[in-house]
N, C-alpha and C positions, 0 to 999 in steps of 0.2 A: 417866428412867422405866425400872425393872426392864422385861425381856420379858415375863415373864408378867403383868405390870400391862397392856403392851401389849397384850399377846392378849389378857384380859381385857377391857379397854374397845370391840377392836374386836368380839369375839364378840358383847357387850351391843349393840355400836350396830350390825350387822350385823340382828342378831335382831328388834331394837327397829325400826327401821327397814322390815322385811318382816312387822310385825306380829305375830310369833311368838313365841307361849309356849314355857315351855321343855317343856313337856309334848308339842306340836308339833313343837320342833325334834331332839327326842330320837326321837319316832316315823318325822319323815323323817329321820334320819342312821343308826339304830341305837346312838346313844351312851345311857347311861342317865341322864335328868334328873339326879339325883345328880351325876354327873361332870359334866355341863357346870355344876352350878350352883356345880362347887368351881373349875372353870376359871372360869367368869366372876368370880370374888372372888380368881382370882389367887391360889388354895390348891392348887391341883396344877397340874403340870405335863403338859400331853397328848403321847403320841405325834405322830410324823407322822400314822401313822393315824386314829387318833383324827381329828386336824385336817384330816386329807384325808373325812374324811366329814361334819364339820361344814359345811366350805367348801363341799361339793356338795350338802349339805345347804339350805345360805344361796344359793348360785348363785355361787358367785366362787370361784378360784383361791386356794390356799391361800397363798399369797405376801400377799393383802390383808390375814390375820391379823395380818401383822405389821407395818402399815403403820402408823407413826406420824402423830399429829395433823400435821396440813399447818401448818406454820412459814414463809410467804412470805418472809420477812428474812433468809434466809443460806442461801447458793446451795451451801454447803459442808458436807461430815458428816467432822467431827473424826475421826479411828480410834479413840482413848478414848472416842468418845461414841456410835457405832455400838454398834445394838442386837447382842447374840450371842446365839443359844439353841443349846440341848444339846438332841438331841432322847434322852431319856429310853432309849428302846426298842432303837436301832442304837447312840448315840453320836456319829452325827455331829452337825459342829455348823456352824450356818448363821448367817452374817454381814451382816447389812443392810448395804453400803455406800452406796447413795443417798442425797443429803440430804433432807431431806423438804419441799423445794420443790416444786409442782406439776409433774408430768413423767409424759408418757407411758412411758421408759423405767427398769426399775428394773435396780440391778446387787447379785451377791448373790454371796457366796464364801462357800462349800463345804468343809470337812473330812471326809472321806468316811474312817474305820476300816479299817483291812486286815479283808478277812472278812465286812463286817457287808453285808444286804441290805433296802434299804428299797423295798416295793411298796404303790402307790398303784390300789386298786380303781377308784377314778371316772375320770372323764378331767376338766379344766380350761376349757371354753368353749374351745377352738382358739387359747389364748395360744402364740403364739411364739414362740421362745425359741434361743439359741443356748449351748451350752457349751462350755467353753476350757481345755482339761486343761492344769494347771499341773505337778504334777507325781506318779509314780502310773499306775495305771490304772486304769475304771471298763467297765461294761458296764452300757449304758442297753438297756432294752426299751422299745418304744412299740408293742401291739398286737402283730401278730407283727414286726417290723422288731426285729432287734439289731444293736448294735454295739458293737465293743473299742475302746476309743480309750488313749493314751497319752499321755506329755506331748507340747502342743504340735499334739495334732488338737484341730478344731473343727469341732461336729455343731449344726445346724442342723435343728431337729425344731417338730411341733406339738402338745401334749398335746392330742388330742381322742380319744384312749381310754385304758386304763390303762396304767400306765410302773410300770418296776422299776429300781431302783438299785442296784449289785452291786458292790463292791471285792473284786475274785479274788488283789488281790496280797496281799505279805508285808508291805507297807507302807503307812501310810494314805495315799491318791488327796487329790488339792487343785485343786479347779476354780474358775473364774468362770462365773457363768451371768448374763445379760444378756435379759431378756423384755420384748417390748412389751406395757403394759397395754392392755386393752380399754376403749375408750371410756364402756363402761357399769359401770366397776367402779371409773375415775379418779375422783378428789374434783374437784367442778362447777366449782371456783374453773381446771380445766387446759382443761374441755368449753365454760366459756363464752368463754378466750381464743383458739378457737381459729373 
């Protein structure tokens, strides 16, 4: 399934799910009806931003946009079969590597641009999260907390207010980030075996 097929089905069943119009979901995010109703048909492609204010818009972490349909039969995600989006706006581009088995833990690799700066207004319900500078550097904000990291540090942060993403070098930064989902945002089939 394309990404934006992806984010499309999850925006709809995000929406659909909290009972909201798009006329509703456009007034709490600031997104204009119009744009979301070309994202949900999977006719444009949104910013982060953009999907960092739907997501907090819906109540969930923008990581669940791009969660594919729960597949219980293969505990493994192919590298040719993992989703990739281009975020429009910065350039970077973000890599689902999770299989989309039931699991509280998701893992996701990062192409961060030399240069480019992505800030996320909302904060994410107090997900978790650890990142793993592969190689590069990047400069995370969380709130007023900043930090340089390099290849081979590993920060350990919790989005509960907003975060900025920064690549100050010459060269595009490559991370792994590793988050634990939140109980109330996992698909039922991970909440009921536990």
């Amino acid at each position: 399934m394309d990404i934006n097929q992806i984010i499309a089905h999850r925006l709809r069943e995000l929406r659909s799910a909290r009972g909201m119009t798009l006329a509703v979901l456009a007034e709490h995010s600031g997104v204009s009806r119009s744009n979301i109703s070309l994202i949900e048909r999977g006719e444009s492609s949104a910013t982060a931003t953009v999907l960092d204010k739907l997501a907090a818009a819906l109540g969930v972490p923008v990581a669940s946009l791009f969660e594919r349909p729960v597949d219980a039969t293969s505990p493994i995600a192919r590298a040719d079969e993992q989703p990739v989006w281009t975020d429009p706006g910065s350039g970077y581009v973000r890599r689902t590597l999770s299989p989309t088995v039931p699991s509280l833990i998701q893992m996701v690799e990062i192409t961060f641009p030399a240069g480019a700066r992505v800030a996320y207004e909302t904060s994410s319900q107090d997900i978790d999260r650890q990142l793993w500078m592969i190689e590069g550097r990047m400069e995370i904000t969380v709130g007023t907390s900043c930090w340089d990291l390099a290849a081979g540090d590993c920060l350990v942060m919790r989005l509960d207010e907003p975060s900025t993403y920064h690549n100050p070098g010459t060269i595009p930064a490559r991370y792994l980030i590793a988050q634990v989902m939140q109980a109330a945002i996992v698909p039922r089939a991970v909440v009921d075996r536990q």
